[in-house]
C-alpha positions in Angstrom: -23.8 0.8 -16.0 -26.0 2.5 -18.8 -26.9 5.7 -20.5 -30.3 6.1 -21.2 -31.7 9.3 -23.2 -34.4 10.9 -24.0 -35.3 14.0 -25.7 -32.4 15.2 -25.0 -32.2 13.9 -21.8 -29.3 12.1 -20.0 -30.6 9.5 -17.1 -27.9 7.1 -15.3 -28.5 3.8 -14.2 -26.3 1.1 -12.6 -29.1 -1.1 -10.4 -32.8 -1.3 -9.6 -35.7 0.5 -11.1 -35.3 3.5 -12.9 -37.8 5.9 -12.1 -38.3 9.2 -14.2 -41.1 11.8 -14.5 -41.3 9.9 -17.6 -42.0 6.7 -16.1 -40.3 3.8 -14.7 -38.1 1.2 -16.7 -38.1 -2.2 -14.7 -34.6 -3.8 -14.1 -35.3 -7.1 -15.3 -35.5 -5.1 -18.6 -32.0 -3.0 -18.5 -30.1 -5.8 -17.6 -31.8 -7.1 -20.6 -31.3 -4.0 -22.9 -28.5 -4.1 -25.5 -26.2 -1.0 -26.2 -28.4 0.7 -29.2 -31.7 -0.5 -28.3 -34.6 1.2 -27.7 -37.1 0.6 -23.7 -39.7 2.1 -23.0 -41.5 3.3 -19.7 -45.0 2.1 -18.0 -46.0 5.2 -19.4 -44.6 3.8 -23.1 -42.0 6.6 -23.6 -38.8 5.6 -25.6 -35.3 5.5 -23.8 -32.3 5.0 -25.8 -29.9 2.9 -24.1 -26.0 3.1 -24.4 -23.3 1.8 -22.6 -22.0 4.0 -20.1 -18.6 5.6 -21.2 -16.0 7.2 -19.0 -17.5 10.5 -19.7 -20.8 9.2 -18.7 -19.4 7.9 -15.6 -17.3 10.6 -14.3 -20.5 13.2 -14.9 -22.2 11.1 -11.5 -18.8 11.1 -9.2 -19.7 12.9 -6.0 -18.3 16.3 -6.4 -16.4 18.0 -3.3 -14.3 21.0 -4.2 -14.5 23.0 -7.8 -13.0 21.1 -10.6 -10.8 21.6 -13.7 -13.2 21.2 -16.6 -13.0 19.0 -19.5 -11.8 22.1 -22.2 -8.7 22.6 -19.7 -8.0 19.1 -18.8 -7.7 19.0 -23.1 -4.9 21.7 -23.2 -3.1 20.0 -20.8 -3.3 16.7 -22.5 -2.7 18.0 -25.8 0.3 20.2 -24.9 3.2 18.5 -22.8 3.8 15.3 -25.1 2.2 13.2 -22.5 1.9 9.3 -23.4 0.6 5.3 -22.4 4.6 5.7 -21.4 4.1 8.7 -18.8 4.4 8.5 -15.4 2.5 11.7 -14.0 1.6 13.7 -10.6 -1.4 15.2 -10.0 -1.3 17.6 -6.5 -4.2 19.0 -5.3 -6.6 16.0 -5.6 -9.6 17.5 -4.4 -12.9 15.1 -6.4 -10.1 13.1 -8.6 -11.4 14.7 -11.9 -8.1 15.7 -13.3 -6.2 12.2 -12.1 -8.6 10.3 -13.7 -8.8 12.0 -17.0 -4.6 11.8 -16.6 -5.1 7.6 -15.9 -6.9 7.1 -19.1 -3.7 8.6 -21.5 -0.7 7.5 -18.9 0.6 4.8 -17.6 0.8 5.6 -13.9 -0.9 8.7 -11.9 0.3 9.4 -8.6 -1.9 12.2 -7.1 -1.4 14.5 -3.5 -3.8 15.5 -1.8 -3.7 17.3 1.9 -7.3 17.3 3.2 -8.0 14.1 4.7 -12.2 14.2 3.5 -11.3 15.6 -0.3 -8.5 12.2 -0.4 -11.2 9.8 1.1 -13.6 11.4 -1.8 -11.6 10.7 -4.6 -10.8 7.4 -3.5 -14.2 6.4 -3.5 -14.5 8.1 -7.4 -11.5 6.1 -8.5 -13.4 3.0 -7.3 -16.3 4.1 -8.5 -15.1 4.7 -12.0 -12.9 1.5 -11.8 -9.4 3.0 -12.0 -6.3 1.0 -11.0 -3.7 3.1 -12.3 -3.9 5.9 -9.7 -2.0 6.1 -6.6 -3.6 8.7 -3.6 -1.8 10.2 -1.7 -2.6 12.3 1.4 0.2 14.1 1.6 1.7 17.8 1.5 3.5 18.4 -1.9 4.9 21.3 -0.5 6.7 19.5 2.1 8.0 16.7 -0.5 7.4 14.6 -3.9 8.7 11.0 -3.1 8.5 9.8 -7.1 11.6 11.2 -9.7 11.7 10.8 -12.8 7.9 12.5 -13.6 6.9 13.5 -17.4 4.3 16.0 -15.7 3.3 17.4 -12.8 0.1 19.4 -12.7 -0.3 21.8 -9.7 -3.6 22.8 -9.0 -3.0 24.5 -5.8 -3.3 28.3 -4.3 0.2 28.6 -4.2 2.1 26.5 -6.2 5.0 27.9 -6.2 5.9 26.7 -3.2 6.0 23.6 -4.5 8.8 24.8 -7.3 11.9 23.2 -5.8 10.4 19.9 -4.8 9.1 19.7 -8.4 12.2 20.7 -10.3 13.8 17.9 -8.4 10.9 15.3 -9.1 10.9 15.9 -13.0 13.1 14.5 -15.2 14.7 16.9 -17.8 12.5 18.4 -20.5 9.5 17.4 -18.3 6.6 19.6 -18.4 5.1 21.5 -14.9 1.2 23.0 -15.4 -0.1 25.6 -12.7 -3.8 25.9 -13.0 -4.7 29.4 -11.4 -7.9 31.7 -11.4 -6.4 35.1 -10.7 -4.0 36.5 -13.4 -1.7 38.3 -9.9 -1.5 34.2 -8.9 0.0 33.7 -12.6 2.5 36.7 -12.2 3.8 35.4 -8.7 4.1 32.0 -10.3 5.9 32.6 -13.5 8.3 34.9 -11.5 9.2 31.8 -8.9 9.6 29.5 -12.3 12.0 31.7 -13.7 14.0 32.4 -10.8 14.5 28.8 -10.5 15.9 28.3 -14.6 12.3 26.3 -15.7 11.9 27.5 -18.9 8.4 29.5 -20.0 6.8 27.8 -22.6 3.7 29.7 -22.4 0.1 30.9 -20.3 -3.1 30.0 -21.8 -7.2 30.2 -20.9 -9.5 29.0 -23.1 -13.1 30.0 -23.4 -16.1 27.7 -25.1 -19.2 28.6 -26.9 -21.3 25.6 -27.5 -24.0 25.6 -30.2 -27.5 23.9 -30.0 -28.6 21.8 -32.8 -32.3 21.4 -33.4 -32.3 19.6 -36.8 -31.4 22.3 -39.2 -31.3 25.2 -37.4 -27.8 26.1 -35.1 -27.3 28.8 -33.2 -25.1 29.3 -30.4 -26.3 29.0 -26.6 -26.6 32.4 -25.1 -24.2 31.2 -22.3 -21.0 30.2 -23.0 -18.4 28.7 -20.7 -15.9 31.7 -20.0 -13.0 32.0 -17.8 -12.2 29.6 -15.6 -8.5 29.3 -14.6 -4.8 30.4 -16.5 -3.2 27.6 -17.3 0.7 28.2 -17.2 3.4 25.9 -18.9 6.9 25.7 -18.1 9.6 23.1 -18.9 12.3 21.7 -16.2 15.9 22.5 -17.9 
């Protein structure tokens, strides 16, 4: 799989022609192309060609329900001491974006997810992306977690805290719970539940980013930034 770009430009490839309204790139000459060089069209405009990364990849997974975006899926990583050791859940499936950003910094992601077309879509993206480290469920985490012993369990559910005393019982000690939630009344409800049932409250975060475009030397920021998407609430089994 490659990246091509041009001016600016993103364009995936992974077989056959690639066809652009810049022109079309024969196959014989990307499976030819090394990472860095440059191809050109019929038309004799210049593709760069990289390998295709992770983030490439997971940019072309077929999409089904909203996703957690990438600035989110950073907080999470970056604030419960998750490791290659870590042995995670990930409930509420939905496209597989947040399990397979979880499978490339832990050792083992088990995920649950109840609708039987959003699991058979994110098995087909963890294939795609060639990920081996993820075990689907489709299964009610409401109900019950089979795994013990969890480092994190990220709930990104519309009402997770039913799924409070099942997690409590599934993470070991010190081990971090996430509730990703749009609507700050969803964040009250949940932190109440948490602290009813002794987690401790670490803390409740959103995170807003402004890009900036660079055209050689002039920067200015993009008149759109990405603003709220979801509350992001931390608590600690103790």
């Amino acid at each position: 799989m490659k990246i091509l770009l041009h001016e600016g430009k993103e364009f995936f490839w992974k077989q056959g022609d690639l066809h652009s309204q810049h022109g079309v790139i024969k196959e014989g000459i990307l499976k030819k192309a090394k990472t860095g060089s440059v191809v050109k069209t019929h038309l004799g405009k210049k593709f760069l060609v990289l390998d295709a990364s992770f983030n490439d990849k997971i940019k072309h997974i077929k999409r089904g329900p909203a996703i957690i975006l990438p600035k989110d899926i950073g907080l999470i990583l970056t604030n419960t001491s998750i490791n290659k050791n870590s042995i995670v859940l990930d409930a509420g499936t939905g496209s597989g974006v947040l399990a397979s950003y979880l499978a490339q910094f832990v050792k083992k992601v088990y995920s649950y997810e109840i609708n039987k077309d959003f699991y058979n879509l994110a098995r087909k993206n963890f294939e795609f992306l060639g990920i081996n480290n993820i075990v689907i469920k489709n299964k009610d985490i409401y109900k019950k977690i089979d795994e013990k012993n969890l480092d994190l369990i990220v709930l990104d559910l519309l009402e997770p805290w039913k799924a409070l005393n099942n997690s409590k019982k599934a993470l070991k000690k010190s081990g971090y719970l996430v509730a990703y939630l749009p609507n700050i009344t969803q964040v009250q409800e949940f932190i109440k539940k948490a602290q009813e049932l002794n987690f401790l409250i670490v803390k409740v975060s959103e995170l807003i980013e402004r890009e900036w475009h660079v055209e050689q030397l002039r920067l200015r920021p993009k008149s759109q930034l990405i603003g709220h998407t979801g509350f992001l609430c931390f608590v600690r089994n103790i």
